[in-house]
N, C-alpha and C positions, 0 to 999 in steps of 0.2 A: 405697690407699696409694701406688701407683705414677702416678696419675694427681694426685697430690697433690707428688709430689715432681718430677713434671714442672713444676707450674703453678711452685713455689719455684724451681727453674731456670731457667728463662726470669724470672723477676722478681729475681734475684741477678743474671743476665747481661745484662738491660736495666741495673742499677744499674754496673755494671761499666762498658759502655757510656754512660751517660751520663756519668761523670764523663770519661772521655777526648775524649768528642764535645763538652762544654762547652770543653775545654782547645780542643781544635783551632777552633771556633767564634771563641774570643775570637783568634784568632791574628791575622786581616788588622788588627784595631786595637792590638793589643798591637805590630804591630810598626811602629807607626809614633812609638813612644813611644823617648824618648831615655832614656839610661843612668841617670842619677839615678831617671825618673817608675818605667823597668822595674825597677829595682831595688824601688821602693817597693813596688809593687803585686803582688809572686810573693808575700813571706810571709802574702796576705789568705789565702791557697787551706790554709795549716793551721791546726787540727785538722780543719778541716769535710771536705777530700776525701778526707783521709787515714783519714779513720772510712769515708765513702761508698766510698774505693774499696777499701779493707781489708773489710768486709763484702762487696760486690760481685763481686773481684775472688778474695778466697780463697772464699768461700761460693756463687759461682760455678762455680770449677773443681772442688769437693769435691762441687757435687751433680753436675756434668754428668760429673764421674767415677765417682761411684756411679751414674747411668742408664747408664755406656758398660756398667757389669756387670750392671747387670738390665733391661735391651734384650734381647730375643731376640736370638741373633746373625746376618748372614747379612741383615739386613731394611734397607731400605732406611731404616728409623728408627733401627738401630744404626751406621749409614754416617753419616746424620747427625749422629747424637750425637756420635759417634767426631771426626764436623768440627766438632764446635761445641766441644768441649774442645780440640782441637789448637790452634786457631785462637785460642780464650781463654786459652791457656798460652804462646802465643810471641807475645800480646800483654802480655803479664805478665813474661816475659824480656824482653820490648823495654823493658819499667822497669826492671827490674833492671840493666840493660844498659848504656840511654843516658839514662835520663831518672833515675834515681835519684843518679847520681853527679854531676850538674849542682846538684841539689835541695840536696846540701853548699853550693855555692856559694852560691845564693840564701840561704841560713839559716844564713851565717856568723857574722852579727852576728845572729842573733833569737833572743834563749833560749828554748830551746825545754823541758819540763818532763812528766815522768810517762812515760805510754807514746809518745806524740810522741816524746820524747827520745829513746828505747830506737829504736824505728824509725828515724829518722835517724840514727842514728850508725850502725846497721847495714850494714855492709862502706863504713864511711868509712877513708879512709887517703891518705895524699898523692899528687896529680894530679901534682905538678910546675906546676900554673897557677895563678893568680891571676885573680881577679875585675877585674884592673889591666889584664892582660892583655885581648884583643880580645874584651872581652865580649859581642856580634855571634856568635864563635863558640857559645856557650854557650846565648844564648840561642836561636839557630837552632834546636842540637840539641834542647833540652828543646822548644819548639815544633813542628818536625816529626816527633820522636817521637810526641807525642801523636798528632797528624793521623795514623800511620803504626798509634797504638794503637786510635785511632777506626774505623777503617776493619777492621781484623780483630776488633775488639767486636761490630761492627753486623753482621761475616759471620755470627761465631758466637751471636750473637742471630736470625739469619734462617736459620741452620740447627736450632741448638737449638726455635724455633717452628714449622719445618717439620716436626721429629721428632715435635712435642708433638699437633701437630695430624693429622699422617697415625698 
């Protein structure tokens, strides 16, 4: 059972991982796109990421936290583990953080319906900005977040495999 719930961690935390590594990937041509095209093209990414990275990124952090409590402790697999949910958790604040509250902007105008809806509206409330505003800033942030969530997925997929494996 416990090597079974390894194998599901690592395949929640590769899922996790790929959706932020896809974001950060499209980045050098996303930013060559002017304001109208990048406006058009943010609302493609829901429902599909938002299910991939909602499965991924909570289904994820819930197994790699139940292995941090039945790891022996003290082992250099529960070191690991211990990094691969840190590492998955303040990539996950880093949405909460800087990339969720840009995601209001992008899906001002896109009705959004069902659990979608319910999800974005979660901790929306006024920025004081407008999309009128230097929207360059905006899109920056939601783009180098990702790149900044990509990179702490892929640690904590390469420690979580090095747990699963040693």
């Amino acid at each position: 059972m416990f090597a079974a719930l390894q194998v599901v961690a690592v395949v929640l935390v590769a899922t996790a991982m790929a959706m932020s590594l896809a974001h950060a990937l499209e980045l050098p041509g996303k930013m060559r796109l002017r304001k109208d095209q990048y406006l058009t093209v943010q609302p493609i990414y829901y429902p599909g990421f938002t299910i991939g990275g909602g499965v991924g990124e909570f289904g994820g952090l819930l197994a790699t936290l139940l292995l941090v409590f039945l790891t022996p402790g003290g082992t250099p697999a529960s070191w690991l583990t211990l990094g691969a949910f840190v590492t998955l958790a303040v990539s996950h604040l880093l949405y909460w953080v800087l990339t969720h509250p840009v995601n209001n902007f992008w899906l001002a105008n896109f009705e959004l319906k069902g659990w979608g809806a319910t999800f974005f509206n979660l901790g929306r409330r006024g920025h004081g900005r407008s999309i009128d505003d230097d929207w360059t800033v905006l899109r920056n942030r939601w783009e180098y977040s990702h790149v900044a969530r990509a990179a702490l997925a892929m640690l904590s997929l390469i420690l979580i495999a090095a747990a699963t494996a040693i």
